[in-house]
C-alpha positions as CSV (number, residue, x, y, z in Angstrom):
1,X,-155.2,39.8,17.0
2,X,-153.5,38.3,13.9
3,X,-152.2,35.2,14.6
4,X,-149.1,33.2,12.6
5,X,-146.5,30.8,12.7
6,X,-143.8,33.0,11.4
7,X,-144.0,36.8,11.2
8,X,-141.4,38.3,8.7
9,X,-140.1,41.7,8.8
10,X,-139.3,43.0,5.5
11,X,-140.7,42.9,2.4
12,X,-137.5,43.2,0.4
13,X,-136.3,40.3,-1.9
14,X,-134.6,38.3,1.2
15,X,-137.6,38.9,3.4
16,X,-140.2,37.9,0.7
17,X,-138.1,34.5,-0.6
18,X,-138.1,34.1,3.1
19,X,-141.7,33.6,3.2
20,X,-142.2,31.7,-0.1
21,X,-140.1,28.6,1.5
22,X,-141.9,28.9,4.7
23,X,-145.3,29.0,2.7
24,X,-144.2,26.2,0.6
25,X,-143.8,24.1,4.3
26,X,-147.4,24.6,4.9
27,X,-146.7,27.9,7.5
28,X,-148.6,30.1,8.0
29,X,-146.9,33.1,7.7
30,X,-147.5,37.0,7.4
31,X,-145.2,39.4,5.9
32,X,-144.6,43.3,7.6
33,X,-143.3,45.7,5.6
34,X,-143.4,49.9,6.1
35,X,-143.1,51.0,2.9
36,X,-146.6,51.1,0.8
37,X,-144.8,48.5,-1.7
38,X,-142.1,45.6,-2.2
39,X,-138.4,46.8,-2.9
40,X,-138.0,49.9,-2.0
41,X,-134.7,50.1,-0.9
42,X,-131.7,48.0,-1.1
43,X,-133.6,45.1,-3.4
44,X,-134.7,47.7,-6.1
45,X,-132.0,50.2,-5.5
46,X,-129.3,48.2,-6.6
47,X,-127.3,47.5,-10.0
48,X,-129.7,44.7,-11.4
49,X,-126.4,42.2,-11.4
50,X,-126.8,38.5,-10.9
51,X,-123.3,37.9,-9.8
52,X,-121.8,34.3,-10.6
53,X,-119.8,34.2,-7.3
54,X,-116.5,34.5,-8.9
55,X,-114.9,36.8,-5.9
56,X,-116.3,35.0,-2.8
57,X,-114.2,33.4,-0.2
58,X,-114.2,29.5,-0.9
59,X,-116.6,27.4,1.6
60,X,-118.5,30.9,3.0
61,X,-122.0,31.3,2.7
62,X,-122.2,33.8,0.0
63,X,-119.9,31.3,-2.6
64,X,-122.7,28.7,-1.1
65,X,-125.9,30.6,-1.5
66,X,-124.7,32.7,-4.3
67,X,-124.3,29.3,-6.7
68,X,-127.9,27.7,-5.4
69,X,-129.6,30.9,-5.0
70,X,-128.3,31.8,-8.5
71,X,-129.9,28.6,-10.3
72,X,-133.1,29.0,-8.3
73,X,-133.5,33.1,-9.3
74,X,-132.7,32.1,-13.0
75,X,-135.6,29.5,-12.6
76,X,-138.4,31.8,-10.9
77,X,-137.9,34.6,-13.4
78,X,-138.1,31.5,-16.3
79,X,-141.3,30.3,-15.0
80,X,-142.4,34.4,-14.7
81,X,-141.4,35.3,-18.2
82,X,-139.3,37.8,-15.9
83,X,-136.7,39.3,-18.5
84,X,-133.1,38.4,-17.8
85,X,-130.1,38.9,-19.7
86,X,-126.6,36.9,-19.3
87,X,-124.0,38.9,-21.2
88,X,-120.9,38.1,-18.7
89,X,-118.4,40.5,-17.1
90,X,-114.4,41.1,-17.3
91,X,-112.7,42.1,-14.2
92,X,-110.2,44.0,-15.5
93,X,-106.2,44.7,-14.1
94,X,-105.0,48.2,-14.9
95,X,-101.5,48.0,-13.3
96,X,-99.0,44.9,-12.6
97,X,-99.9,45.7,-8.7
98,X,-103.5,44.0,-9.7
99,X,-102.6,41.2,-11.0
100,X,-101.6,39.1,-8.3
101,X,-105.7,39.7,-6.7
102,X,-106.5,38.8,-10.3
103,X,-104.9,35.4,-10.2
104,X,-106.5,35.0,-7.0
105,X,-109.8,35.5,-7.9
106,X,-109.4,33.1,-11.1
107,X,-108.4,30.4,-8.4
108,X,-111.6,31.7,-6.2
109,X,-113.6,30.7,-9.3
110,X,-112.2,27.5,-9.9
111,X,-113.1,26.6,-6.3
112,X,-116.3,27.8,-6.3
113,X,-117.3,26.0,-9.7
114,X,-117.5,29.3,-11.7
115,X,-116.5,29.7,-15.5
116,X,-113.8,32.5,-15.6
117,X,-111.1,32.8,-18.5
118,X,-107.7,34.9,-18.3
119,X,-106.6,36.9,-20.8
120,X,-104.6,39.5,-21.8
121,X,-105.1,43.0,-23.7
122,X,-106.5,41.4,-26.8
123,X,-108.6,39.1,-25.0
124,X,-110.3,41.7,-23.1
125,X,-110.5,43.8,-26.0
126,X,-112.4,40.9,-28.1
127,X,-115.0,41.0,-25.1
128,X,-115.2,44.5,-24.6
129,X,-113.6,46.8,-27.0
130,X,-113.9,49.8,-25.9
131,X,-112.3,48.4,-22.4
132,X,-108.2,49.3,-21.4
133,X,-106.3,46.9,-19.0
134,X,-102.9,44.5,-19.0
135,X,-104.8,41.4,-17.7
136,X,-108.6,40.6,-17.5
137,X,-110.9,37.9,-16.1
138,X,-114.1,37.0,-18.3
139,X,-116.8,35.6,-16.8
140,X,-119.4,34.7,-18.8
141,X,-122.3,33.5,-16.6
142,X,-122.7,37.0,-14.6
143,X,-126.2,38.5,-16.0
144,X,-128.4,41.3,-14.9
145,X,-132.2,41.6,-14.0
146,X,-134.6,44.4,-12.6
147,X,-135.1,42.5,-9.1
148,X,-137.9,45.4,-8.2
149,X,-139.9,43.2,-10.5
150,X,-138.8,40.0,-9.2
151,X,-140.1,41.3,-6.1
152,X,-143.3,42.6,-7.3
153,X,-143.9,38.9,-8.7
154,X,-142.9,37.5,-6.1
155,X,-145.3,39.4,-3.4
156,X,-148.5,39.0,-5.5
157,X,-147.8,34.9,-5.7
158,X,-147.5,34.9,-2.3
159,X,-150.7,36.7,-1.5
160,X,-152.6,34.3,-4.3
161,X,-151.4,31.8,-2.4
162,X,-152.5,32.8,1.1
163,X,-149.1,34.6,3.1
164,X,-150.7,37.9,4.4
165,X,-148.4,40.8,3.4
166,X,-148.9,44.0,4.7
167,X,-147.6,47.3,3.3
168,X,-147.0,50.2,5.6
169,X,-146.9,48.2,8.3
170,X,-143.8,49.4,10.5
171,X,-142.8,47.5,13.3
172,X,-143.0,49.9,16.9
173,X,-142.7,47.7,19.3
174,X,-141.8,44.3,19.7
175,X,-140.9,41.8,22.2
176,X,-141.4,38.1,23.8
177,X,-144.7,36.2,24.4
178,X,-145.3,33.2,26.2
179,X,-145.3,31.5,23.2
180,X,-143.6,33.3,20.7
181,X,-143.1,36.8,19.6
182,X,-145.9,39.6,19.9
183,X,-145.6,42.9,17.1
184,X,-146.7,46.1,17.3
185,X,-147.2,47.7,13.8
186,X,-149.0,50.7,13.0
187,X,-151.5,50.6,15.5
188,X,-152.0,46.8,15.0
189,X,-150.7,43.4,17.0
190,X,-149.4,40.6,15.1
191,X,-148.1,37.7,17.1
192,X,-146.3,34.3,15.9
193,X,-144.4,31.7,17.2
194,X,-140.8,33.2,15.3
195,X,-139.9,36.5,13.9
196,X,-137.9,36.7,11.1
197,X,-136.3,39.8,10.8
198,X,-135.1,40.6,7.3
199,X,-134.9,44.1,7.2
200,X,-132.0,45.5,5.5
201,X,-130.3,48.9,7.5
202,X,-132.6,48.9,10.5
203,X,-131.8,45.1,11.1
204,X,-129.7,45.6,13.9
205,X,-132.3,47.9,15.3
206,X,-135.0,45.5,15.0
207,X,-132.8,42.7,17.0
208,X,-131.9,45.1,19.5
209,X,-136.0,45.8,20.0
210,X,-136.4,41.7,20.7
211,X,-132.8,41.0,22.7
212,X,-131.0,39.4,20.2
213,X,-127.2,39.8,21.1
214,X,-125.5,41.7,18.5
215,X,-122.1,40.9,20.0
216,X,-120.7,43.8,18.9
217,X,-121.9,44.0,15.7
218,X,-123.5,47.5,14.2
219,X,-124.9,48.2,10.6
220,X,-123.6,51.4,9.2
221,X,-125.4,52.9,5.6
222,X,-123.4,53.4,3.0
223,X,-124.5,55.4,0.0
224,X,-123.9,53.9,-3.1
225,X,-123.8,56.6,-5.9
226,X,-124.2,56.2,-9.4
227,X,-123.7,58.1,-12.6
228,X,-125.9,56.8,-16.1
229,X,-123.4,57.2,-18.7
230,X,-124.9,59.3,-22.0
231,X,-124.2,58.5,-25.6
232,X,-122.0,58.2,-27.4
233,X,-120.3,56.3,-24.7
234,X,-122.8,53.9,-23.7
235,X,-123.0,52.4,-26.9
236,X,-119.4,51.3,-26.4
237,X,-120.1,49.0,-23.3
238,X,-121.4,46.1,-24.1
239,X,-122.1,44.2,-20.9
240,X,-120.2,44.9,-17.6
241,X,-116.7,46.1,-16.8
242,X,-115.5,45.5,-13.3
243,X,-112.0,46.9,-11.3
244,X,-110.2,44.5,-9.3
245,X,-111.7,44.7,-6.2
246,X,-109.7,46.1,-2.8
247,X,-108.2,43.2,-0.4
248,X,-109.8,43.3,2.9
249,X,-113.1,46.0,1.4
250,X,-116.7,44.5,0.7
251,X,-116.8,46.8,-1.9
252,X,-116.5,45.9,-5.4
253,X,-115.1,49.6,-6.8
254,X,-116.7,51.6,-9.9
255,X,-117.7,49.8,-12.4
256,X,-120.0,49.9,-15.5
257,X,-122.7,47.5,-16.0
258,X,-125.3,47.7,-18.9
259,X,-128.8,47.1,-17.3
260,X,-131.7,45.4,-18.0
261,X,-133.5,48.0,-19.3
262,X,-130.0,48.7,-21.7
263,X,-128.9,51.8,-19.9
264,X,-125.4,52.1,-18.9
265,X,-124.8,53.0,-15.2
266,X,-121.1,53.7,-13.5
267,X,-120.6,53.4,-9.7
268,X,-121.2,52.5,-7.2
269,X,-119.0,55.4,-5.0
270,X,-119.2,54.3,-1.3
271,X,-119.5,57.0,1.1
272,X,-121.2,57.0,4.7
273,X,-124.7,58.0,4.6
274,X,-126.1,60.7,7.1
275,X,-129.2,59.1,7.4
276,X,-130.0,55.2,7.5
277,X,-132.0,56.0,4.2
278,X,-129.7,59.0,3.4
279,X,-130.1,58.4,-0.6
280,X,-129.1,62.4,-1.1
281,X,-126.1,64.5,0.9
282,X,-129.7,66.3,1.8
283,X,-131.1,63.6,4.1
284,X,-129.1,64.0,7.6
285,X,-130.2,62.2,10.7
286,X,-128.8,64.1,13.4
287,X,-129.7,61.3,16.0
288,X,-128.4,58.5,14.3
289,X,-125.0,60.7,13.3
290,X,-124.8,61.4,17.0
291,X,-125.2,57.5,17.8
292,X,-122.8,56.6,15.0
293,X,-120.1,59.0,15.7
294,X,-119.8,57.4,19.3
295,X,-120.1,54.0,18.6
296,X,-116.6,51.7,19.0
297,X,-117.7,50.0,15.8
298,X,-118.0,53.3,13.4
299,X,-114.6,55.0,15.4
300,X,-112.6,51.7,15.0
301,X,-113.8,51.6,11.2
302,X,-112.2,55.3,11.0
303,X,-109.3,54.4,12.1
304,X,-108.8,51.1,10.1
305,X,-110.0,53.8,7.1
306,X,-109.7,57.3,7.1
307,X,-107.3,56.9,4.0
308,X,-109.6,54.8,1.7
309,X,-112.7,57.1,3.2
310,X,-111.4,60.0,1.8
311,X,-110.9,59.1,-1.4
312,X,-114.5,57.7,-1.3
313,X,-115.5,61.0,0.0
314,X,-113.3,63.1,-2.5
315,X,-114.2,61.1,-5.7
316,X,-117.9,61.8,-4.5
317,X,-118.1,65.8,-4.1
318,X,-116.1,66.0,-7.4
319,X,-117.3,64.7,-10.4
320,X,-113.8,64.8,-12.0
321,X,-112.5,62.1,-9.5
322,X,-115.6,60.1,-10.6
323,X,-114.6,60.1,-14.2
324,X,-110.8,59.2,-13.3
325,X,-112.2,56.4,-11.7
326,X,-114.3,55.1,-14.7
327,X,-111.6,56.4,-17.4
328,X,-109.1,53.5,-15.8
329,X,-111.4,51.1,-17.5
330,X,-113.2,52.6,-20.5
331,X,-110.4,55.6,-21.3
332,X,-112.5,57.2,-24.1
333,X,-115.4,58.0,-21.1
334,X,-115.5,61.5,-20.4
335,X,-116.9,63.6,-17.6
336,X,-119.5,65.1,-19.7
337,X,-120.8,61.7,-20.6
338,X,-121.7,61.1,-16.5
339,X,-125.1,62.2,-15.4
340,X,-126.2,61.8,-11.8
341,X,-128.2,58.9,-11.2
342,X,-130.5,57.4,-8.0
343,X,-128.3,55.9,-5.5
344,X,-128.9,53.0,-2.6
345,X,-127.4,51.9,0.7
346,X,-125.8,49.0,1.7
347,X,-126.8,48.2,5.0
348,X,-122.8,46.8,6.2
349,X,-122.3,45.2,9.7
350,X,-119.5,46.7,10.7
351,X,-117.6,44.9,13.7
352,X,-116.9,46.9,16.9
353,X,-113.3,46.4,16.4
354,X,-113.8,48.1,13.2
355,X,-113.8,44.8,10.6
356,X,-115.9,44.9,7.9
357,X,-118.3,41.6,7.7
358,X,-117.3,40.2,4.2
359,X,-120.0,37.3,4.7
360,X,-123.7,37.4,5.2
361,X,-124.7,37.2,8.9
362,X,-127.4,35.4,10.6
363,X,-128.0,35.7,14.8
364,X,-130.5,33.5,16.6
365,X,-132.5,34.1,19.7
366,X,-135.5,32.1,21.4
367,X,-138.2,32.2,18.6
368,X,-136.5,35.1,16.5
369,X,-134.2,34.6,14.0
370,X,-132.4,37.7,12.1
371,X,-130.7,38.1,8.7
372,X,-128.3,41.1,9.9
373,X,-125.9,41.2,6.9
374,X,-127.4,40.7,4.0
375,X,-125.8,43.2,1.0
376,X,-124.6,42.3,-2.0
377,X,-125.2,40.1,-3.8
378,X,-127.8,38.9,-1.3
379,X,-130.2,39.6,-4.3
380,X,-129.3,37.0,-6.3
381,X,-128.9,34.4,-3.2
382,X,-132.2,35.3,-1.7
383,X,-134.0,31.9,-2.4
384,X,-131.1,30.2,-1.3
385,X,-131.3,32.5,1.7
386,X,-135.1,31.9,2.2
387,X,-134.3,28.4,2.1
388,X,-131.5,28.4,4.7
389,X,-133.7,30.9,7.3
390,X,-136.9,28.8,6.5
391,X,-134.9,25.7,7.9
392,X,-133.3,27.4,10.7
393,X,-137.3,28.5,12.1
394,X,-137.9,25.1,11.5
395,X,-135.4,23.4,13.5
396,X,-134.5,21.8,9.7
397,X,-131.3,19.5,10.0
398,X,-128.6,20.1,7.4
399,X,-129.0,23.7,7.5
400,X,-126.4,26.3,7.3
């Protein structure tokens, strides 16, 4: 029997910051994790941005965690020799219809404490030439990072410095013990006095397995695609160049962001994945389609929309649509200069009344705590993340 004080589910980066606060509170802790490494889905499946927190709603958790998380990220990968790179971002406006949500956003920024400039054609043309648009928004502070190897470093501290983690570990079976939480995971029990269930698109699954009340609340995948853009058009994008993002969508649009490792990626097109890790059209999961299909949650999100779905859905099955997309931004971009690239899913609670959860999302239950909604840009709040779900196992006061 392996015995703990907190069990955490997930070995992503939210799961594995998770357990460096708890470890650093002298618990005992053991981390469970199916896959036979750290990251494998949405924390090193992702874009590599370090977001500055420039389009979150004043006073929610992710303009909160997003700022302390930020300064705490920048830190770990300082003291890592972890490479990082901040070369800032322009959201830009391609019609007059934007620029009211681009206005709002610079006020967003203001609130939350974030460094963001208006300017006009020249102005976003001084930042990023090769860029078209009637208003923009710099930001300077938004950077990028491979956070597979954040997560990498992160996992082999932890084990130096006692936290068990297990690899291809998957969790079976769980439920209540008389004092705490007992696991079933690959053949093997784990008990502990809390679960901490940071697992990404089967969070809501895992809950459901201990009793925590979902309250209507369902995570659906959606596939993120990408497209590396090929030279001589990649040379022309020098950092990142963002839309203005969709009122009432999580979904920040195509955009084109220069990684870490200097390649130039466009997307991410959001379409529903057939599969909870559907990362290809290939991958259907006939079971979870049927469950989807009848769930209020997914049917009231179809309604609320179809229209914006199809275009998702369209703009995906034709790499033409994919190119308009990018072409509103950087107009010399072709089609021919988009290659297909690896994709990820964002794991999105999605509200049985067919709302979108713009905010990350944490539900409590006797001795099990669970971080349901956690996308972007959970990555670059995960410590602040850790931090809060470390003091809510605690009973810490002051927490979030």
């Amino acid at each position: 029997m392996n015995r703990f004080d907190v069990l955490v589910v997930g070995a992503g980066i939210v799961g594995l910051a998770t357990a460096r606060s708890l470890a650093e509170r002298s618990v005992s802790v053991a981390v469970l994790e199916k896959e036979p490494g750290p990251a494998c889905h949405q924390s090193g499946r992702n874009s590599g941005v370090i977001h500055s927190g420039v389009a979150y709603a004043p006073g929610s958790l992710k303009a909160r965690l997003v700022a302390a998380g930020r300064e705490a990220l920048l830190e770990f990968c300082r003291e890592n020799g972890i490479p990082v790179r901040i070369s800032g971002k322009v959201i830009v406006a391609s019609c007059t219809s934007e620029i009211p949500m681009l206005l709002e956003l610079a006020k967003r920024a203001a609130s939350n404490g974030v460094e963001a400039v208006l300017g006009d054609r020249r102005d976003l043309q001084s930042v990023e030439p090769a860029a078209e648009g009637l208003a923009c928004l710099h930001v300077p502070a938004t950077g990028v990072v491979d956070f597979a190897s954040v997560c990498r470093v992160l996992s082999e501290r932890l084990q130096r410095s006692g936290v068990v983690v297990s690899y291809e570990s998957m969790v079976t079976a769980a439920r209540s013990a008389d004092d705490g939480v007992e696991v079933q995971a690959d053949g093997h029990v784990w008990r502990g006095r809390h679960l901490v269930v940071c697992a990404g698109v089967h969070g809501d699954r895992l809950a459901d397995m201990v009793g925590v009340p979902l309250r209507g609340a369902r995570i659906v995948p959606f596939r993120g695609e990408f497209r590396e853009v090929t030279e001589p058009s990649a040379s022309a994008i020098r950092s990142m160049v963002y839309p203005v993002p969709r009122a009432g969508l999580p979904f920040l649009g195509v955009h084109l962001t220069r990684g870490i490792d200097g390649r130039v990626h466009a997307g991410p097109n959001a379409v529903l994945a057939l599969a909870r890790e559907g990362y290809d059209r290939s991958q259907v999961d006939m079971a979870e389609m049927r469950s989807l299909l009848v769930s209020p949650a997914f049917r009231s999100l179809a309604r609320r929309f179809w229209r914006t779905g199809a275009e998702e859905v369209l703009r995906s099955l034709s790499p033409r649509r994919f190119a308009r997309a990018v072409r509103r931004l950087v107009p010399d971009v072709a089609e021919h200069d988009l290659k297909p690239a690896p994709g990820g899913i964002r794991a999105q609670v999605v509200w049985s009344d067919g709302r979108l959860e713009d905010d990350f999302l944490f539900l409590e239950a006797p001795a099990v705590t669970v971080a349901l909604n956690v996308p972007s840009p959970a990555a670059t709040a995960a410590f602040a993340i850790g931090e809060v779900l470390a003091g809510r196992v605690l009973g810490e006061a002051g927490q979030i």
